[in-house]
N, CA, C and O atoms as a GROMACS GRO file, in nm:
protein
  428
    1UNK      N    1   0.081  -0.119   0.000
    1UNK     CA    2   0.000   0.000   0.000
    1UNK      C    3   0.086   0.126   0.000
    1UNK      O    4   0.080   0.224  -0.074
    2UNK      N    5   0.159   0.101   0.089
    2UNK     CA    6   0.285   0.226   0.099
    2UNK      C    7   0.382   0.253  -0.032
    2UNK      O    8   0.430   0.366  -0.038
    3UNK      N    9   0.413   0.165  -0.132
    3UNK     CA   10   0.449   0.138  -0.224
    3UNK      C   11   0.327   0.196  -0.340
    3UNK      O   12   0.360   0.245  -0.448
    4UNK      N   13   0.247   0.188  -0.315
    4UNK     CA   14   0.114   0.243  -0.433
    4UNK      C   15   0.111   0.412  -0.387
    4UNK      O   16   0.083   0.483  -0.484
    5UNK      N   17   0.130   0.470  -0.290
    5UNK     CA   18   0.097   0.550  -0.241
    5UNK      C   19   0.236   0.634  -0.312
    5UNK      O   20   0.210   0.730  -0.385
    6UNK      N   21   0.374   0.598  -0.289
    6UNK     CA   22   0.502   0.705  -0.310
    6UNK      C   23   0.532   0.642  -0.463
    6UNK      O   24   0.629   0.686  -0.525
    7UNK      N   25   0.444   0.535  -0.523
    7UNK     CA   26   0.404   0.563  -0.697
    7UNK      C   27   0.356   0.703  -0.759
    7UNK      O   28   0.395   0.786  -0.840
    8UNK      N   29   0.221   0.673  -0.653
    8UNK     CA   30   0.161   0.783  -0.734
    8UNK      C   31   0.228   0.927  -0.723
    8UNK      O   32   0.240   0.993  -0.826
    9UNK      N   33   0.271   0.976  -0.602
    9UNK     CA   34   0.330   1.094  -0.580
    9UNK      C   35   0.423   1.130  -0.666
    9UNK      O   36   0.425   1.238  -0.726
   10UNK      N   37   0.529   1.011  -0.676
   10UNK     CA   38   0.643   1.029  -0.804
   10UNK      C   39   0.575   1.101  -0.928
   10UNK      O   40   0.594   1.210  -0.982
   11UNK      N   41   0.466   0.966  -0.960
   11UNK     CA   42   0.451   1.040  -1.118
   11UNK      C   43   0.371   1.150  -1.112
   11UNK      O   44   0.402   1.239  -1.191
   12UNK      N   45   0.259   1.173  -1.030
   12UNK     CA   46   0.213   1.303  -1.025
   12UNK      C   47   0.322   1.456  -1.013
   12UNK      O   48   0.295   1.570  -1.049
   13UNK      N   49   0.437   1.409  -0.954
   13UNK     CA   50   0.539   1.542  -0.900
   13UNK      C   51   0.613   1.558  -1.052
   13UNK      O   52   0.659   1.663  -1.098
   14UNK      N   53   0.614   1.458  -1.101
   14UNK     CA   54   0.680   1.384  -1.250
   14UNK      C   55   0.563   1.532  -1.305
   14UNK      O   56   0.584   1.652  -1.289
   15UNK      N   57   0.425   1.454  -1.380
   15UNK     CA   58   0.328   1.496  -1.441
   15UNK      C   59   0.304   1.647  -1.418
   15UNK      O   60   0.243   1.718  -1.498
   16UNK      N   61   0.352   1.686  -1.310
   16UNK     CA   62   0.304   1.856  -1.282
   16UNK      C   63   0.450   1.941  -1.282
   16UNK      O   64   0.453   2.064  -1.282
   17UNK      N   65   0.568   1.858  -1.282
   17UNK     CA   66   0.685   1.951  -1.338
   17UNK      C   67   0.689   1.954  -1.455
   17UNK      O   68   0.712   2.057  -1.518
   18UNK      N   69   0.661   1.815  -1.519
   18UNK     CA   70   0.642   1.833  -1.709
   18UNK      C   71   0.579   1.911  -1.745
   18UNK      O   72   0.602   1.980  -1.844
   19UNK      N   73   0.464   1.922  -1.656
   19UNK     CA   74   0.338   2.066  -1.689
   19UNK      C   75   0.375   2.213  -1.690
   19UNK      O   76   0.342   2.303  -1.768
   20UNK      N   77   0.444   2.212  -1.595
   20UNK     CA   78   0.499   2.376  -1.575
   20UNK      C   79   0.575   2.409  -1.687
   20UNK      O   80   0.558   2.510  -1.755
   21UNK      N   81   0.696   2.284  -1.714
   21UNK     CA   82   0.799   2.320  -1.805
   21UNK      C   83   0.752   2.360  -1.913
   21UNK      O   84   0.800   2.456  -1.973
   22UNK      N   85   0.646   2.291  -1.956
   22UNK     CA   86   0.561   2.334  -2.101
   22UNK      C   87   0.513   2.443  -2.093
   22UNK      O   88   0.515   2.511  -2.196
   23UNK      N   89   0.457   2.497  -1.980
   23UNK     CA   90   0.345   2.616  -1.970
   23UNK      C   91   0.456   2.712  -1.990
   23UNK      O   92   0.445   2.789  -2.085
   24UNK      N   93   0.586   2.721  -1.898
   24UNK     CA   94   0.665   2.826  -1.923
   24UNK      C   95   0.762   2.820  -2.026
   24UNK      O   96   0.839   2.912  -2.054
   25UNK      N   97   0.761   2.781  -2.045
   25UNK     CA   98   0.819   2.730  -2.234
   25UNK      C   99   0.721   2.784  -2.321
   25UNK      O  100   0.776   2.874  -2.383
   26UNK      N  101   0.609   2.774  -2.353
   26UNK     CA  102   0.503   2.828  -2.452
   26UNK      C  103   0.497   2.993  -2.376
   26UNK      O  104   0.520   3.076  -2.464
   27UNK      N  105   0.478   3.047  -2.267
   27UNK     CA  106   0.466   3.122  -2.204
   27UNK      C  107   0.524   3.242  -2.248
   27UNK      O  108   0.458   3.339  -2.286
   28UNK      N  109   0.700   3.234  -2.244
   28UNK     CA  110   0.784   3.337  -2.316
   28UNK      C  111   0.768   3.320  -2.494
   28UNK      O  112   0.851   3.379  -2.563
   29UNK      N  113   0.661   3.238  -2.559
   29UNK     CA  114   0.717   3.282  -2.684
   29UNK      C  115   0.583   3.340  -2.756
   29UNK      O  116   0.472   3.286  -2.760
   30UNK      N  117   0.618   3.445  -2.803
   30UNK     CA  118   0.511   3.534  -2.896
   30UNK      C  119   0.526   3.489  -3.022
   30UNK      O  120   0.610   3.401  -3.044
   31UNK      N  121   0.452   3.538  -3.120
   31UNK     CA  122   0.457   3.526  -3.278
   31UNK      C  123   0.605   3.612  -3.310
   31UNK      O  124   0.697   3.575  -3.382
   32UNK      N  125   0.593   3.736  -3.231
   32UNK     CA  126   0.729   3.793  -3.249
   32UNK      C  127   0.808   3.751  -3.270
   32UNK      O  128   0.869   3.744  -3.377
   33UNK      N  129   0.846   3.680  -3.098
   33UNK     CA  130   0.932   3.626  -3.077
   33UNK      C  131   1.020   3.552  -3.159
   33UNK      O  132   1.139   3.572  -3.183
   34UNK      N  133   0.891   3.408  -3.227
   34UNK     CA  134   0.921   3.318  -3.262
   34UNK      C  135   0.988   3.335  -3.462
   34UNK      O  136   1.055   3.267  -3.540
   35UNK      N  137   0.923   3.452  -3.464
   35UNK     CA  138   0.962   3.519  -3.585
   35UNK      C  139   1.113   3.572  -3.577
   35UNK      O  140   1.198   3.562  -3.666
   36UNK      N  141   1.128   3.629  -3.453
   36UNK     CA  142   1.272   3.670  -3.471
   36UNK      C  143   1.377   3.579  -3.446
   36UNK      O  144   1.489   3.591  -3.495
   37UNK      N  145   1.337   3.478  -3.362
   37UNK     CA  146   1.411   3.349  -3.338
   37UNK      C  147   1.403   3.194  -3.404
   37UNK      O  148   1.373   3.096  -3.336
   38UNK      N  149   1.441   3.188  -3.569
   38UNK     CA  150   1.454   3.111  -3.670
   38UNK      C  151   1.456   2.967  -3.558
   38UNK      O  152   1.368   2.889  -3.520
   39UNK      N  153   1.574   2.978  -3.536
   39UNK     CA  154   1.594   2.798  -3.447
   39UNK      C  155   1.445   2.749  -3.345
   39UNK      O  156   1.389   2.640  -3.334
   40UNK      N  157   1.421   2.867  -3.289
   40UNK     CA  158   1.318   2.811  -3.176
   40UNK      C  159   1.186   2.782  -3.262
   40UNK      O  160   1.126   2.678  -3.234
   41UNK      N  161   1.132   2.866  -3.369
   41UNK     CA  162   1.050   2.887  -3.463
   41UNK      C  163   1.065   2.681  -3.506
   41UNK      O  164   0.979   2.595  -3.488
   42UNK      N  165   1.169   2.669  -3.548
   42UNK     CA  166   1.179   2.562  -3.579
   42UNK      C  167   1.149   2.408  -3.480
   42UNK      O  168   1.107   2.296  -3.505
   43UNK      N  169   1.188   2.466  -3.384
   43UNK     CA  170   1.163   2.328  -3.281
   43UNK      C  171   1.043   2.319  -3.235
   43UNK      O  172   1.010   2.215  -3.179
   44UNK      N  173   0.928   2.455  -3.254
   44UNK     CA  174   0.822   2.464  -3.177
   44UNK      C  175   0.734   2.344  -3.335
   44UNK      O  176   0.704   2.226  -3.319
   45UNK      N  177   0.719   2.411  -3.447
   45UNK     CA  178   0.726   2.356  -3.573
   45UNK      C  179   0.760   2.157  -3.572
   45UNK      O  180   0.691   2.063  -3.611
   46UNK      N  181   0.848   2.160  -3.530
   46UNK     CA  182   0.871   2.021  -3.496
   46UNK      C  183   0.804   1.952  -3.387
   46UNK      O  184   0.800   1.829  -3.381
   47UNK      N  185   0.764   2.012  -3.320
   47UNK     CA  186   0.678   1.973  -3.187
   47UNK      C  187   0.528   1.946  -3.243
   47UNK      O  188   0.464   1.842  -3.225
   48UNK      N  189   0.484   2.060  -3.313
   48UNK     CA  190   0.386   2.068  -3.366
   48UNK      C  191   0.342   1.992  -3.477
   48UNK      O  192   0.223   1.965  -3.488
   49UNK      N  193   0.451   1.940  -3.589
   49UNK     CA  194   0.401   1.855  -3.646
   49UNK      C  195   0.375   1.690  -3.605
   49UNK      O  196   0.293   1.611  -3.650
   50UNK      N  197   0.534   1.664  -3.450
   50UNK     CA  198   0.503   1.538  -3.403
   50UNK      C  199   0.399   1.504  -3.349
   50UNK      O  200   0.362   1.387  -3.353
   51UNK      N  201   0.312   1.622  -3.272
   51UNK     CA  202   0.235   1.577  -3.133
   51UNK      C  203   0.116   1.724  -3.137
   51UNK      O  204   0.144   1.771  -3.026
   52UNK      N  205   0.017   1.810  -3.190
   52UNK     CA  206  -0.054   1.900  -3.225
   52UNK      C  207  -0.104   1.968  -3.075
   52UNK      O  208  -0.092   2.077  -3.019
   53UNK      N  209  -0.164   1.843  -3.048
   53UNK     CA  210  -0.253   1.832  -2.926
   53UNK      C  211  -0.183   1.808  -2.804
   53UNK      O  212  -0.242   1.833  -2.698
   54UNK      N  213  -0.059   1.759  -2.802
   54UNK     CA  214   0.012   1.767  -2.677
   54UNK      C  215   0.127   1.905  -2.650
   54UNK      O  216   0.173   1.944  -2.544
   55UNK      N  217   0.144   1.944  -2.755
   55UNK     CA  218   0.257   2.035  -2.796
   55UNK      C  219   0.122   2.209  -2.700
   55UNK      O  220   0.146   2.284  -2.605
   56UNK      N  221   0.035   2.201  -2.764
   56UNK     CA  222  -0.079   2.289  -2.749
   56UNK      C  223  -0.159   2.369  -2.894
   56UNK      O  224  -0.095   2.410  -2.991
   57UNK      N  225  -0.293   2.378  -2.881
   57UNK     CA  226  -0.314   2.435  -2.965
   57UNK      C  227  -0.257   2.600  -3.006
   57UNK      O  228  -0.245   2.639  -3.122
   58UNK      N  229  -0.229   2.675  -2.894
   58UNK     CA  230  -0.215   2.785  -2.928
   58UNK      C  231  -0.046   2.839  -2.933
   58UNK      O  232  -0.013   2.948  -2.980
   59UNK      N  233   0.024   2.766  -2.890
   59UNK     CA  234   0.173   2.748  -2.936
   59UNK      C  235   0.216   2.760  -3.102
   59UNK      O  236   0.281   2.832  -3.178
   60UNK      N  237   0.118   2.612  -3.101
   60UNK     CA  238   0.127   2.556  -3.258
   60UNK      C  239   0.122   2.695  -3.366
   60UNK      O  240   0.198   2.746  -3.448
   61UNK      N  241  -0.037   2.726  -3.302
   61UNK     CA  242  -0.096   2.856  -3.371
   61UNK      C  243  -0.019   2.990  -3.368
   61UNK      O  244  -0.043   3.070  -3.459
   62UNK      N  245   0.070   3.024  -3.272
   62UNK     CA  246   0.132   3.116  -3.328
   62UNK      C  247   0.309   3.102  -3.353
   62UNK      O  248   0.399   3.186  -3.343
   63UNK      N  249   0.310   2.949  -3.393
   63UNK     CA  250   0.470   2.934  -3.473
   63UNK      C  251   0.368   2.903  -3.627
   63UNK      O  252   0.433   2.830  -3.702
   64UNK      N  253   0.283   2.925  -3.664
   64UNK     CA  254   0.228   2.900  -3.851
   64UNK      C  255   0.215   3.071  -3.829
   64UNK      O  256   0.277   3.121  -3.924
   65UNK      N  257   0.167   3.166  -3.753
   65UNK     CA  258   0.139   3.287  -3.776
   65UNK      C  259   0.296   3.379  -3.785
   65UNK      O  260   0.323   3.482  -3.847
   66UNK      N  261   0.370   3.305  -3.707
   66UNK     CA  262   0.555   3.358  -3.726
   66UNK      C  263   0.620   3.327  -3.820
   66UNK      O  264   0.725   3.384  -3.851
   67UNK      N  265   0.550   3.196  -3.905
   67UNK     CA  266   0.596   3.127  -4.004
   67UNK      C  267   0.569   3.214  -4.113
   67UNK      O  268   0.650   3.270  -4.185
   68UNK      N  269   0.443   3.217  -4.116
   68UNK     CA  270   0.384   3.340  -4.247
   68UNK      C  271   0.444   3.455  -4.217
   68UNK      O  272   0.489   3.503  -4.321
   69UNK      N  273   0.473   3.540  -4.098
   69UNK     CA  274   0.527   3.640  -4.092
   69UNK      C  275   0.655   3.685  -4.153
   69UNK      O  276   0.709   3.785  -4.201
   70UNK      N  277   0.673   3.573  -4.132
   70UNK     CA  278   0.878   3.590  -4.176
   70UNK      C  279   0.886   3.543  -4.335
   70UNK      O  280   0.977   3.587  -4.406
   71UNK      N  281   0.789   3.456  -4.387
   71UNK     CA  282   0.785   3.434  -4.524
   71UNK      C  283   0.678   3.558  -4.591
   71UNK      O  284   0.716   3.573  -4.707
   72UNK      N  285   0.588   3.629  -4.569
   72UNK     CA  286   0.531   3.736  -4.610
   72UNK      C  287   0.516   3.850  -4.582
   72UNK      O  288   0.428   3.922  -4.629
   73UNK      N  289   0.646   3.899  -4.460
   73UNK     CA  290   0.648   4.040  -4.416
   73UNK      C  291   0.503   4.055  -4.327
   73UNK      O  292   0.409   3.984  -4.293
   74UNK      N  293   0.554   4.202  -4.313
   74UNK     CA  294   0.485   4.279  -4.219
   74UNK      C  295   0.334   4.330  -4.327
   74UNK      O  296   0.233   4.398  -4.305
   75UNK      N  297   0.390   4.254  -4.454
   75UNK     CA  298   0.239   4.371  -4.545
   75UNK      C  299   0.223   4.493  -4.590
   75UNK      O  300   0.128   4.541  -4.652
   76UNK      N  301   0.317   4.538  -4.558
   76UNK     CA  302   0.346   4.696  -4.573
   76UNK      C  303   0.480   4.682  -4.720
   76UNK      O  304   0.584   4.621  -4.695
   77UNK      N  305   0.463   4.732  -4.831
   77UNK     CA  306   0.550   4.740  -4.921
   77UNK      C  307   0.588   4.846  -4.968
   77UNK      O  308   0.505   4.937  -4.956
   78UNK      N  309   0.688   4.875  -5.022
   78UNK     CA  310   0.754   5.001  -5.061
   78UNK      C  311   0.700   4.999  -5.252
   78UNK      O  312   0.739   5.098  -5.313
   79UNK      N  313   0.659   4.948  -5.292
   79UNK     CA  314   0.611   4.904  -5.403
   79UNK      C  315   0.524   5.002  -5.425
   79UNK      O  316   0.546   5.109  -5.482
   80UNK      N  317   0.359   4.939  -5.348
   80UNK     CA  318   0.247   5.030  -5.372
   80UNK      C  319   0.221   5.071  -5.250
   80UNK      O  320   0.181   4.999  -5.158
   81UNK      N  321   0.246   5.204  -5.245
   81UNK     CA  322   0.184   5.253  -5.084
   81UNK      C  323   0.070   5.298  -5.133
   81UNK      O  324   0.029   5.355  -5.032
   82UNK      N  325  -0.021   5.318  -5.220
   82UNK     CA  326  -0.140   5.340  -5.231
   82UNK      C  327  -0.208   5.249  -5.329
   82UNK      O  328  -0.153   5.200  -5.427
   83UNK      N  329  -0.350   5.228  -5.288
   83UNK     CA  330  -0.410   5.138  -5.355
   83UNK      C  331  -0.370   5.209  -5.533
   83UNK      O  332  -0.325   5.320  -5.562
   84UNK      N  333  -0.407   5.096  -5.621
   84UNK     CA  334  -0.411   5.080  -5.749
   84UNK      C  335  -0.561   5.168  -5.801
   84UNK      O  336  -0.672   5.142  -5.754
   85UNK      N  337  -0.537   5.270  -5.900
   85UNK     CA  338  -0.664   5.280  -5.916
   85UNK      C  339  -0.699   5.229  -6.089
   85UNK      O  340  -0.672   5.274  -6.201
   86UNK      N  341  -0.769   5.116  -6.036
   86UNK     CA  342  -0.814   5.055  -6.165
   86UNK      C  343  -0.866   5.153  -6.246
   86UNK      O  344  -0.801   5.205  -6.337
   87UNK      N  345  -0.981   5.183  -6.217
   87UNK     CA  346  -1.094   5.299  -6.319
   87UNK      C  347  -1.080   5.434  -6.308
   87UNK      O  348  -1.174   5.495  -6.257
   88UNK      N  349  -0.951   5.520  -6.358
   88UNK     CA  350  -1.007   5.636  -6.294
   88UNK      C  351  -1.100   5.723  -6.376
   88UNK      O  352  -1.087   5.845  -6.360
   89UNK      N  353  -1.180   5.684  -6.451
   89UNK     CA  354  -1.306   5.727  -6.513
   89UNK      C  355  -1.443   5.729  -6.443
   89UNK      O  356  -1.552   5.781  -6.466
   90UNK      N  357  -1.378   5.629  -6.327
   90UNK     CA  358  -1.572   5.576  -6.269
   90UNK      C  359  -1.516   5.634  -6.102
   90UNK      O  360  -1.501   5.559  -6.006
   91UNK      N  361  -1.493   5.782  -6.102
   91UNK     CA  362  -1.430   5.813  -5.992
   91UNK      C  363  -1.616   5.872  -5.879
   91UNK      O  364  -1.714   5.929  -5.925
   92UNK      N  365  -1.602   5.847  -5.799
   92UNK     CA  366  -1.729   5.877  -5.740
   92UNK      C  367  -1.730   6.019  -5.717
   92UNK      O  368  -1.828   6.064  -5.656
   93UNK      N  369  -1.629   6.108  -5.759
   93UNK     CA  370  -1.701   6.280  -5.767
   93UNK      C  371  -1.714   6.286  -5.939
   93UNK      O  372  -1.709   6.400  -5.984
   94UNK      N  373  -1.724   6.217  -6.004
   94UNK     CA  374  -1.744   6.245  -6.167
   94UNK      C  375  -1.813   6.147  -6.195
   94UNK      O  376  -1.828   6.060  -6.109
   95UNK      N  377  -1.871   6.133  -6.318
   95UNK     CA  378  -1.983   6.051  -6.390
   95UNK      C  379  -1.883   6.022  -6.510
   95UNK      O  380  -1.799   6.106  -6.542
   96UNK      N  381  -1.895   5.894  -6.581
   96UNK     CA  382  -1.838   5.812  -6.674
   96UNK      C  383  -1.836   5.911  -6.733
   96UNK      O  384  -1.920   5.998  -6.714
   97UNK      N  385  -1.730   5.922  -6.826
   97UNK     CA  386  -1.699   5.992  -6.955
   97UNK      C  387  -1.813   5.946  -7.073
   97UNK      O  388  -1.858   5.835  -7.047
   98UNK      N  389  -1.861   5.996  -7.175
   98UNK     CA  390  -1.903   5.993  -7.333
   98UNK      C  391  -1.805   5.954  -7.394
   98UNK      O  392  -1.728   6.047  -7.418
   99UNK      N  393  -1.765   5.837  -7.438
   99UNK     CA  394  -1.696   5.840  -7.555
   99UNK      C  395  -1.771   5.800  -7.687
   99UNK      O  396  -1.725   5.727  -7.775
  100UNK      N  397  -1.896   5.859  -7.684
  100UNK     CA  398  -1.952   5.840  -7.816
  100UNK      C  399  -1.933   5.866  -7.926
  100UNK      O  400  -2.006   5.961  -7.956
  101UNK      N  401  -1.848   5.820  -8.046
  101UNK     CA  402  -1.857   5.946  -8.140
  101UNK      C  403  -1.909   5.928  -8.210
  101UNK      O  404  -1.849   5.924  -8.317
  102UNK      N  405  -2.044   5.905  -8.213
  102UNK     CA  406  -2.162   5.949  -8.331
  102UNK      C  407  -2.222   6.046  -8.274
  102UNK      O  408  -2.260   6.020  -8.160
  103UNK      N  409  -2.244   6.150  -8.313
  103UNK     CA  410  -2.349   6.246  -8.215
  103UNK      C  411  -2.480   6.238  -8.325
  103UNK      O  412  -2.476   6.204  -8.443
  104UNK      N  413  -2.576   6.274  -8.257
  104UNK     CA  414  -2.711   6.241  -8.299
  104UNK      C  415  -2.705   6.383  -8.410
  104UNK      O  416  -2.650   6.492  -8.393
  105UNK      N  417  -2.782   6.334  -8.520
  105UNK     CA  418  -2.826   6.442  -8.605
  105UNK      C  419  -2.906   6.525  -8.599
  105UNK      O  420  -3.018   6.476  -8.590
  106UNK      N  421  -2.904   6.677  -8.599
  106UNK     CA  422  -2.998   6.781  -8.529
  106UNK      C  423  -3.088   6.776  -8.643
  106UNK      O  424  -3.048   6.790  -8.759
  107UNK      N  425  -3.162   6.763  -8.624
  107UNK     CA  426  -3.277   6.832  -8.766
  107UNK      C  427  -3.386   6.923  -8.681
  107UNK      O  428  -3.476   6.983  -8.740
   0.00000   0.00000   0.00000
């Protein structure tokens, strides 16, 4: 009985330091973070593809959001800082242009 008893304590003291280590391990890492730190980015990634649900859902979720970050920027480009203007004929302070050129015959 005494033997069943300093079982369970082991693995429970076991089960709730493994717990912490994870919590404070996921704890310090942001999308930032994990964006600015390639290697860790990578091991969280590896965690995540071995084990989804043990690793955590929201770990997982922000090493794919650091992942896209660092492969698609911040979104902001030096390219087009202003939208594209497709139509500028169909501008909402002016009315479509006429480009008719038949004009009607006066009689």
């Amino acid at each position: 009985m005494l033997r069943q008893i300093i079982r369970l304590s082991v693995v429970a003291a076991i089960a709730i330091g493994a717990g912490l280590l994870v919590q404070s391990a996921g704890a310090a890492d942001t999308v930032d973070s994990l964006a600015a730190d390639p290697q860790r980015l990578r091991e969280v990634q590896k965690l995540c593809k071995d084990d989804w649900a043990g690793t955590g859902d929201e770990l997982c979720t922000m090493a794919s959001k650091a992942q896209r970050r660092r492969f698609m920027g911040s979104g902001k480009t030096p390219y087009t800082p202003h939208p594209v203007d497709l139509f500028p004929s169909l501008k909402k302070s002016r009315t479509p242009e006429k480009t008719d050129p038949v004009a009607p015959d006066a009689e």
